[in-house]
C-alpha positions in Angstrom: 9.2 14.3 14.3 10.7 16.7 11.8 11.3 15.5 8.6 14.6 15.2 7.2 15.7 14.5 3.3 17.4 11.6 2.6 20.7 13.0 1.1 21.0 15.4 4.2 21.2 12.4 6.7 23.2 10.5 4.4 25.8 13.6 3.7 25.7 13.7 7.6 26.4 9.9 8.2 29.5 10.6 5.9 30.8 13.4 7.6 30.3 11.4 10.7 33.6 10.2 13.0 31.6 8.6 15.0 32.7 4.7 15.3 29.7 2.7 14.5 29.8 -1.4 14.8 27.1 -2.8 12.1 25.4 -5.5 13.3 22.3 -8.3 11.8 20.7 -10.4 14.2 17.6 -12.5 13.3 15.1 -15.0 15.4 11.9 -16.8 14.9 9.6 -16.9 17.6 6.1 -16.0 18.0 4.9 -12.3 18.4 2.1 -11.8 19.7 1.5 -8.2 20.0 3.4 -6.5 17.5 2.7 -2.8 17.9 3.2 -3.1 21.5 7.0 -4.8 20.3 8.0 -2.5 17.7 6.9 0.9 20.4 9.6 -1.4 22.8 12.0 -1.5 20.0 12.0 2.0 18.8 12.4 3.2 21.9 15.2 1.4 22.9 17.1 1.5 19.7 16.8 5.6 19.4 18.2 5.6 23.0 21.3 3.7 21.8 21.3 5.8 18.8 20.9 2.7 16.4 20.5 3.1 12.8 19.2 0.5 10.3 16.2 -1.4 9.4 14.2 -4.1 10.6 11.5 -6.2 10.0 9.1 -7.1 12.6 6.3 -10.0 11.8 4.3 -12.7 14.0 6.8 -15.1 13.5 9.6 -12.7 14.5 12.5 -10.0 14.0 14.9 -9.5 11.7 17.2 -6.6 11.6 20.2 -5.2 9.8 21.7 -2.5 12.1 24.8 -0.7 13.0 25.5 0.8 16.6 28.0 3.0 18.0 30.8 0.9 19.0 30.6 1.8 22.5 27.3 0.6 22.6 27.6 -2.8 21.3 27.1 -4.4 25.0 24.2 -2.0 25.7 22.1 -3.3 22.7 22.8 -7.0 23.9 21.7 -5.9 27.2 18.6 -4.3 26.3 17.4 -7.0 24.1 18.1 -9.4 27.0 14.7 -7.8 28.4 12.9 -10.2 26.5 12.8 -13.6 27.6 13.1 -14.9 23.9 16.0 -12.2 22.8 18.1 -13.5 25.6 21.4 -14.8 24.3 20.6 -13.8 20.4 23.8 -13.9 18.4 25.2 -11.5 16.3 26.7 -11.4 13.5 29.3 -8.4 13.0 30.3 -7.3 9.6 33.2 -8.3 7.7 34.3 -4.7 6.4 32.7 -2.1 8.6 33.3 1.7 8.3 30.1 2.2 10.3 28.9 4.3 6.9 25.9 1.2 6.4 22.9 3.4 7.2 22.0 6.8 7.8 18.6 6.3 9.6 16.6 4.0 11.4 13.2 2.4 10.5 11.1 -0.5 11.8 8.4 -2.1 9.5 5.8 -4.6 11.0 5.6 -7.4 8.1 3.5 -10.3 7.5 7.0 -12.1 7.4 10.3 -10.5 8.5 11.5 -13.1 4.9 9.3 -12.5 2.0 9.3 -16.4 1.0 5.7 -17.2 -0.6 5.6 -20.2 1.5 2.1 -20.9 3.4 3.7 -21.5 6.7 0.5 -23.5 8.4 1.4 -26.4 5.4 4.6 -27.8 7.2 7.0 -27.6 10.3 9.1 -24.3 10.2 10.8 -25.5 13.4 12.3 -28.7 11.7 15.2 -26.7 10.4 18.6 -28.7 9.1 21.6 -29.1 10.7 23.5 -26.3 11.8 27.2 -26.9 10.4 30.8 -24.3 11.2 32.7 -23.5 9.1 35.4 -26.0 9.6 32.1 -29.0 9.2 30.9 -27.3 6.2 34.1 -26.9 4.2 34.4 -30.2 5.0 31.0 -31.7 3.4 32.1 -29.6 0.5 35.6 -31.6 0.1 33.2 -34.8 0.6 31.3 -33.9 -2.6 28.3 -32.6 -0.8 25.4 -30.4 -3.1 25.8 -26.6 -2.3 22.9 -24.4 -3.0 23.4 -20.6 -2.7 19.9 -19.4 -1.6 20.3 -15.7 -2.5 19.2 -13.9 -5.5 21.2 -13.8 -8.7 23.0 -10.2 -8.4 23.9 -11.7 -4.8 25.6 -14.2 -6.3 27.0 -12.5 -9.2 29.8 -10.8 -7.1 30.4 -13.9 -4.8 29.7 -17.7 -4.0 31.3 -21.0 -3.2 33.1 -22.3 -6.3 30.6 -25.6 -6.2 27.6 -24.4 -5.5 24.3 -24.5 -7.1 23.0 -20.8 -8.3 19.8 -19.6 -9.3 18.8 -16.9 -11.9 15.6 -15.4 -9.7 15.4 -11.6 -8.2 13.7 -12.7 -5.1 13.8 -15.6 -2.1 10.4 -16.4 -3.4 11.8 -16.9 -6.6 14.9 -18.9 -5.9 13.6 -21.5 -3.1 11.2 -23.4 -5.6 13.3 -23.0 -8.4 16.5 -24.6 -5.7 14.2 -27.4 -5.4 13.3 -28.5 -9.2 16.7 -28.1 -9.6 17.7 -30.9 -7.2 14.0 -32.9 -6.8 16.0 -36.2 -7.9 18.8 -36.2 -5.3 16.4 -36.4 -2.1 19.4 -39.0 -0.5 22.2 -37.1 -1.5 23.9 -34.8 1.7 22.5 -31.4 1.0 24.1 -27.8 1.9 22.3 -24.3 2.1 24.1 -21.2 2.8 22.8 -17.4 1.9 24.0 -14.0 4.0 23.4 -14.3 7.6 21.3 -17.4 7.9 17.9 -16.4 7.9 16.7 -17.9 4.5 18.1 -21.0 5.1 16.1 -21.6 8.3 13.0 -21.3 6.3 14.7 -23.0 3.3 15.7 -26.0 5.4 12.5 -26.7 7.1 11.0 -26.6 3.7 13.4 -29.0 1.9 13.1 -31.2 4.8 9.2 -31.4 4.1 9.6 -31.5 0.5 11.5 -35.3 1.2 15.4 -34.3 1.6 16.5 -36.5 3.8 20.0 -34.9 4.6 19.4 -31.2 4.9 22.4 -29.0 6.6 22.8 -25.0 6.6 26.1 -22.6 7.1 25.4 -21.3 10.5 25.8 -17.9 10.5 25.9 -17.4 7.2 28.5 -15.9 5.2 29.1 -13.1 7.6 29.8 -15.7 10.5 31.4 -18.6 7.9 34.7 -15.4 7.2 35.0 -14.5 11.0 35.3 -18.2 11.9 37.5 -19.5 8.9 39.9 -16.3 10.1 39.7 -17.4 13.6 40.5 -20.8 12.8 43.3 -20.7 10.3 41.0 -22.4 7.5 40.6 -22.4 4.2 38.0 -19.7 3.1 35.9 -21.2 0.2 33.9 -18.2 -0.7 35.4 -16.7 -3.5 34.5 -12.5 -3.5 32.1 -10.5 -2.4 29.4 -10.9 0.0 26.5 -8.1 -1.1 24.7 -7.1 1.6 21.4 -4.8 1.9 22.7 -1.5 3.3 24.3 1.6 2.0 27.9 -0.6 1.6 26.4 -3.0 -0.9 28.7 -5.7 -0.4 31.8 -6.6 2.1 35.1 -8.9 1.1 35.3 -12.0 1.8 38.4 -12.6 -0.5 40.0 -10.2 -2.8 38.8 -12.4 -5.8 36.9 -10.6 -8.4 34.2 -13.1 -10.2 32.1 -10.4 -12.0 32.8 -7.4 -14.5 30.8 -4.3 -15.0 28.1 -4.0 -16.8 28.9 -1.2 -19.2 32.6 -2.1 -19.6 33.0 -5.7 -19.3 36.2 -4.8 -17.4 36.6 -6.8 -13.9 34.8 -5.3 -11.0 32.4 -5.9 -8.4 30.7 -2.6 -7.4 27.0 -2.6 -7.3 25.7 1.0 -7.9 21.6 2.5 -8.1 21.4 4.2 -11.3 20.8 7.7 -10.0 17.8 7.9 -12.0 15.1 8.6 -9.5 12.7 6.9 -11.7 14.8 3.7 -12.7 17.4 2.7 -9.4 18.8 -0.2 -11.7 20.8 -2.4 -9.0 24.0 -3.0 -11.6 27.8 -3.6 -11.5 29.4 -0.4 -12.7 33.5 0.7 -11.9 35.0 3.3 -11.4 35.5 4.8 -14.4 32.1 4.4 -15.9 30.7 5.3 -12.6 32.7 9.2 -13.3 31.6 9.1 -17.2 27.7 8.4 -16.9 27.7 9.9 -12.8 26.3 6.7 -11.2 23.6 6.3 -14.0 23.4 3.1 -16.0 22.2 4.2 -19.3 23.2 7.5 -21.5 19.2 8.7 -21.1 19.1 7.9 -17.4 22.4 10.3 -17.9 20.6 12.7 -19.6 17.5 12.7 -17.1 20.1 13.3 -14.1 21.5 15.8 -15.4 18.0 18.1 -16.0 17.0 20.6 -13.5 15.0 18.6 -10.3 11.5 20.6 -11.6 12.1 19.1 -14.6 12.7 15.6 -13.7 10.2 15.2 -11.4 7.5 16.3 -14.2 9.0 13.6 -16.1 8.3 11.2 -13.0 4.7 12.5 -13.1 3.8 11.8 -16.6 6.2 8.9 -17.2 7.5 10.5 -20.2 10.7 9.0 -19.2 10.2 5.5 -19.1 9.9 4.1 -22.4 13.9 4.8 -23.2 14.7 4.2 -19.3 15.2 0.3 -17.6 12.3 1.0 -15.1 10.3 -0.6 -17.7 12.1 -3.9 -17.3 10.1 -6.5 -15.8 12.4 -6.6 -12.7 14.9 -3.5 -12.0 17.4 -5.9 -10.5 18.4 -7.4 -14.1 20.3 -5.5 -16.1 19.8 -6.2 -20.2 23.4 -6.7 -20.2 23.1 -6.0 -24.0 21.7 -2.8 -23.7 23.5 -1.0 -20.9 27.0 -1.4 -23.4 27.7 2.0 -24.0 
């Protein structure tokens, strides 16, 4: 297959006016062959003309896609060929422009959730209880405990006024630290929501073996919580933005904004990757600092950008870079707010 830059296919999904539908869709179930799947998979997505990414692992599949609308009841049909596809929900984006990914890969994992956990030690099947919208803005009026199981720049743009946040980069990270922070409330009615649902399927089986005897989860996720809340008249209590991994970086679930950017302090809610090949600092920037330091999050990662390519790739190669630029941080997902004033 010929190889094809990265900025070419995404300048080409731009120019695009081709309607696309984006579409994530997750199931555990055992694999058992999983070369053998993803061949299946590949072949029938590039026949659709999907675009995206998923995860393929032992214990299942989980993808983040988008399709050309046309094609919507195709996919469903061709994933009906296997016996535990058949009938697999998906969840359809809040704000589509069918810009969300510009080519398609599928990765075989270890797990299609990167979540630490040693799966053999306890019952992944023994999720919580499934709750709508309508039932779980309803245990949230009742005073149940909400825990947003998504990582902290997740949760930075958008959340549930009541719930419980953690300050960790990764699900590894968050789902031990979402139990310490609630290990004395093991009676108390519990409620576990993240993006689409997948986490809290893990999460919930996990709480449930750690003692929690009232565990529930937001079917659906966020994604599904909006559609249903607008389908249903209700009350939507997700204040924000919803981030999600593709080229968008986030859809609206209200038109509150709960963050402000990180060079500016002025309100906003637009994650941008520093430009920097050699930091991609995940960061809330607006508009106007976006146009002053051209997508970059620091004045040198400025200055690097703006060197012929030669010359920042040699920088790349012998790291001379890096001691004034935030790829030296511990994690690149969290910003030294202190240092990124400019």
């Amino acid at each position: 297959m010929k190889f094809i830059p990265r900025e070419v296919l995404k300048s080409q999904m731009q120019a695009s006016t081709d309607k696309r539908t984006t579409i994530s869709f997750y199931k555990y179930f055992n694999i058992t062959d999983l070369q053998a799947f993803k061949d299946w998979l590949m072949q029938g997505f590039a026949d659709l003309k999907v675009l995206g990414r998923t995860y393929v692992a032992y214990e299942g599949i989980n993808a983040q896609i988008s399709v050309p609308s046309e094609s919507v009841k195709d996919l469903h049909t061709f994933l009906q060929q296997n016996d535990n596809l058949k009938n697999i929900p998906f969840k359809i984006a809040v704000e589509d422009d069918g810009k969300s990914f510009y080519k398609l890969t599928i990765k075989i994992r270890d797990k299609v959730v990167a979540d630490g956990l040693e799966d053999a030690s306890f019952d992944t099947q023994n999720v919580g209880n499934h709750l709508s919208a309508a039932e779980f803005n309803k245990a949230i009026d009742e005073g149940a405990i909400v825990i947003d199981m998504r990582n902290h720049y997740e949760t930075e743009v958008g959340l549930f006024d009541s719930a419980l946040t953690i300050d960790g980069d990764t699900f590894r990270e968050v789902l031990p630290a979402a139990l310490k922070m609630v290990e004395n409330k093991k009676g108390e009615k519990i409620l576990l929501y993240c993006t689409g649902g997948i986490r809290c399927e893990k999460a919930s089986a996990y709480f449930k073996h750690k003692g929690f005897n009232d565990v529930n989860q937001l079917h659906g996720g966020i994604i599904d919580y909006k559609h249903q809340c607008e389908k249903e008249g209700l009350e939507i209590k997700f204040k924000g933005k919803n981030f999600v991994f593709d080229e968008r970086l986030g859809e609206k679930i209200t038109s509150d904004v709960i963050s402000q950017c990180h060079q500016c302090d002025q309100p906003c809610d637009q994650h941008t990757n520093c430009a920097n090949d050699d930091c991609h600092l995940l960061f809330i920037q607006c508009q106007t600092c976006k146009e002053k330091f051209n997508n970059c999050c620091t004045k040198k990662c400025h200055e690097i950008t703006s060197l012929p390519i030669e010359k920042q790739r040699e920088l790349r190669r012998t790291g001379k870079d890096k001691q004034d630029c935030l790829a030296v941080y511990k994690s690149r997902l969290r910003p030294k707010l202190n240092e990124l004033k400019v």
